[in-house]
C-alpha positions as CSV (number, residue, x, y, z in Angstrom):
1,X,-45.1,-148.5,94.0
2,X,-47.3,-150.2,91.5
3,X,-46.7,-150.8,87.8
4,X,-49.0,-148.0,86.7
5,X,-47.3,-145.2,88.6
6,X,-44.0,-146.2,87.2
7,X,-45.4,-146.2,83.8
8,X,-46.9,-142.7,84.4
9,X,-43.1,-141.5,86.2
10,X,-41.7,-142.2,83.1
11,X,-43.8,-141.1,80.3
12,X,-44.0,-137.9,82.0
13,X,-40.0,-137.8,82.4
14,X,-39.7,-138.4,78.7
15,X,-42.6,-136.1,77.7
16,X,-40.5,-133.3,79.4
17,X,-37.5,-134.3,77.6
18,X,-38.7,-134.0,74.4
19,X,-40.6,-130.5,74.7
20,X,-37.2,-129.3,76.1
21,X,-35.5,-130.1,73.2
22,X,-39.0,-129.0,71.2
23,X,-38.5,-125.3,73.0
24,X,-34.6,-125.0,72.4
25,X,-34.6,-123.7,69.0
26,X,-31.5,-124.8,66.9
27,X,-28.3,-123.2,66.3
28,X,-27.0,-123.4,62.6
29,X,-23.8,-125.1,62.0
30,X,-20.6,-122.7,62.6
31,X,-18.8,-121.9,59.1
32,X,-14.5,-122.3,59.7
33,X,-14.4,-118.5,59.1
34,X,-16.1,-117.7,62.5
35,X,-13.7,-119.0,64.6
36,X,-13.3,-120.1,68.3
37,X,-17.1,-119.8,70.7
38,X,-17.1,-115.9,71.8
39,X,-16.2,-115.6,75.9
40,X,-17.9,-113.6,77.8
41,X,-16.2,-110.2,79.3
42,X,-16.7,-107.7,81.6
43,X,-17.3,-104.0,81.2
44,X,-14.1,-103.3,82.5
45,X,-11.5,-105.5,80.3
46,X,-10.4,-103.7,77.4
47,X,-11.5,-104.7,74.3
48,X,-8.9,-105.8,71.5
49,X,-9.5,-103.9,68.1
50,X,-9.1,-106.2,64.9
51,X,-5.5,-106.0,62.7
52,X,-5.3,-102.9,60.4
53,X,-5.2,-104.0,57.0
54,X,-2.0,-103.5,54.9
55,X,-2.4,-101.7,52.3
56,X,-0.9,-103.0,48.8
57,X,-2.4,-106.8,48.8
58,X,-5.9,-107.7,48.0
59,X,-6.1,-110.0,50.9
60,X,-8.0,-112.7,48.8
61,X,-4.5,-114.7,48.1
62,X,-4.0,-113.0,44.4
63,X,-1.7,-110.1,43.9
64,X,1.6,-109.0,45.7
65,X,1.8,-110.5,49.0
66,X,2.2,-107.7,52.1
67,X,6.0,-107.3,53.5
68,X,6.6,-109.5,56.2
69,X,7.3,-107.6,59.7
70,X,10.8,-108.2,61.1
71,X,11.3,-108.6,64.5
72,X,14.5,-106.0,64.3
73,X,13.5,-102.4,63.6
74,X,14.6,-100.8,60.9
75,X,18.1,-98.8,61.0
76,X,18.0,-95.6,59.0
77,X,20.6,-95.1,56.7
78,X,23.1,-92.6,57.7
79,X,22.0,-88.8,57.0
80,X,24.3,-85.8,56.2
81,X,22.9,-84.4,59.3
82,X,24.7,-86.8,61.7
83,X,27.8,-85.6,60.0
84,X,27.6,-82.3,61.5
85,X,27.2,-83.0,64.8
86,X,30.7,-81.8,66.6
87,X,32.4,-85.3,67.1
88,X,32.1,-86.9,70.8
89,X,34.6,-85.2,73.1
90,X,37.5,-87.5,74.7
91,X,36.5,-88.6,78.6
92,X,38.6,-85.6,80.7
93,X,42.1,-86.6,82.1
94,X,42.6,-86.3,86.0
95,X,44.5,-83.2,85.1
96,X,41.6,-81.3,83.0
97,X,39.3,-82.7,85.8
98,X,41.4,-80.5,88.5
99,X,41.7,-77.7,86.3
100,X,38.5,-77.2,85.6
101,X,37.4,-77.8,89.4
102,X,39.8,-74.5,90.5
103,X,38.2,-72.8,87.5
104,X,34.7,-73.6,88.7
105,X,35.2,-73.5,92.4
106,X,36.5,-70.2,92.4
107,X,33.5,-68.9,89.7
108,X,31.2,-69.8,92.1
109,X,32.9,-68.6,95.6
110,X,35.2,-65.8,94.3
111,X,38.1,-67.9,96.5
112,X,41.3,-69.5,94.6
113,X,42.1,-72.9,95.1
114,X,45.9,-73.0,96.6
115,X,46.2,-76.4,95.5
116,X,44.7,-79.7,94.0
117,X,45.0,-82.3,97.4
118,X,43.7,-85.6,95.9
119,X,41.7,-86.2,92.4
120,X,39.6,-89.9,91.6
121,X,37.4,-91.0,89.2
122,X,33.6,-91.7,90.1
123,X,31.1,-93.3,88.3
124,X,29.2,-90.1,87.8
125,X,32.3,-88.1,87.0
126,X,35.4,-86.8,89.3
127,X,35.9,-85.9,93.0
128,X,38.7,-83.4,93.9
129,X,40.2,-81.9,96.7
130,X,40.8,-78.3,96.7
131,X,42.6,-76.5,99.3
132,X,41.8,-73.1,99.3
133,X,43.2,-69.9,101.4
134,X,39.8,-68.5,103.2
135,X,41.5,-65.5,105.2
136,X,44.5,-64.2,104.6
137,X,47.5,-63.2,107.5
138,X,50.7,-61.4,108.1
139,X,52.6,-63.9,108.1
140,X,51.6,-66.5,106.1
141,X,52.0,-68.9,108.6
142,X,48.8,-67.7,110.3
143,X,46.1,-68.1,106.5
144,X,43.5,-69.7,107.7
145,X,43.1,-72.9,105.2
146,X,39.9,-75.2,104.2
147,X,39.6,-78.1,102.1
148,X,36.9,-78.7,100.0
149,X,35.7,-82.2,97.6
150,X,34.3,-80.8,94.2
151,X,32.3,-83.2,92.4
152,X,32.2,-83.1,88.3
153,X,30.3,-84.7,86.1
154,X,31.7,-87.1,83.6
155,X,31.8,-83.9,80.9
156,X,33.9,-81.2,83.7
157,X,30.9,-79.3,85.0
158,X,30.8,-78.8,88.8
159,X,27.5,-80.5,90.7
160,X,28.7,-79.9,94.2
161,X,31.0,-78.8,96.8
162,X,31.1,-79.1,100.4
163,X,33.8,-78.5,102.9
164,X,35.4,-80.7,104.2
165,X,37.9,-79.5,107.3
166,X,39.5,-75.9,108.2
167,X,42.7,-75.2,109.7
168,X,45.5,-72.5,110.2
169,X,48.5,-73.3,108.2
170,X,51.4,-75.1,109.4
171,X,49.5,-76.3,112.0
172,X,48.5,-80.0,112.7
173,X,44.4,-80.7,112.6
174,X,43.8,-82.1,115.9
């Protein structure tokens, strides 16, 4: 290339520069009250609403200042209502647990328990084993017996039964 084309190469590369920075028209200088550049978001993202005001301070540094928020919730005092709330009952002993089983069991099947078998504490409550007479015979040595496991909840109120084996009395279950 010859010394005239360079010449024309660049005046023509910094005639463009300059009417690009003619065309751009200027941005004023950003105050410190407006912040960080805006981003950009998409229709989709939820937009964040600005910080209520409190009410009682002026906001312009004069006045009462606004009560700091703790980051523990309040505890409200103690009312005269909580008062009357019947106090908490005691857990129920194995004993009340099988009593109120029988009581329950036969409620719901119209059958007496003949006796409490076994009785353990759950983490839901108590499971008991009833053993209950489901046809009487002359002699007794022929009743035909069940056993049953009651489940309680942690308060004494039956949430299921299911039985468990059935057998004639005095008889080994083979």
């Amino acid at each position: 290339m010859n010394a005239e084309s360079e010449e024309e190469t660049k005046s023509t590369e910094s005639s463009a520069e300059s009417a690009s920075s003619q065309e751009r028209p200027r941005r004023p200088a950003r105050s410190s009250q407006e912040g960080a550049p805006k981003r950009k978001t998409s229709s989709n993202a939820p937009r964040r609403e600005a910080p209520a005001k409190r009410e009682g301070g002026s906001g312009d540094g004069g006045g009462e200042k606004p009560a700091r928020a703790s980051a523990e919730p309040r505890r409200a005092a103690p009312s005269k209502e909580d008062s009357s709330r019947p106090p908490r009952r005691a857990a129920l002993s194995a004993v009340q647990a099988s009593r109120k089983a029988m009581e329950q069991f036969s409620g719901l099947t119209g059958r007496s328990a003949e006796s409490v078998v076994g009785v353990h504490k759950t983490d839901e409550g108590w499971n008991v084993k009833l053993e209950v007479v489901e046809s009487r015979r002359i002699p007794d040595t022929a009743d035909l017996l069940a056993e049953y496991d009651v489940n309680l909840n942690s308060s004494g109120e039956l949430l299921s039964y299911d039985r468990l084996d059935r057998y004639v009395r005095g008889r080994p279950t083979a």
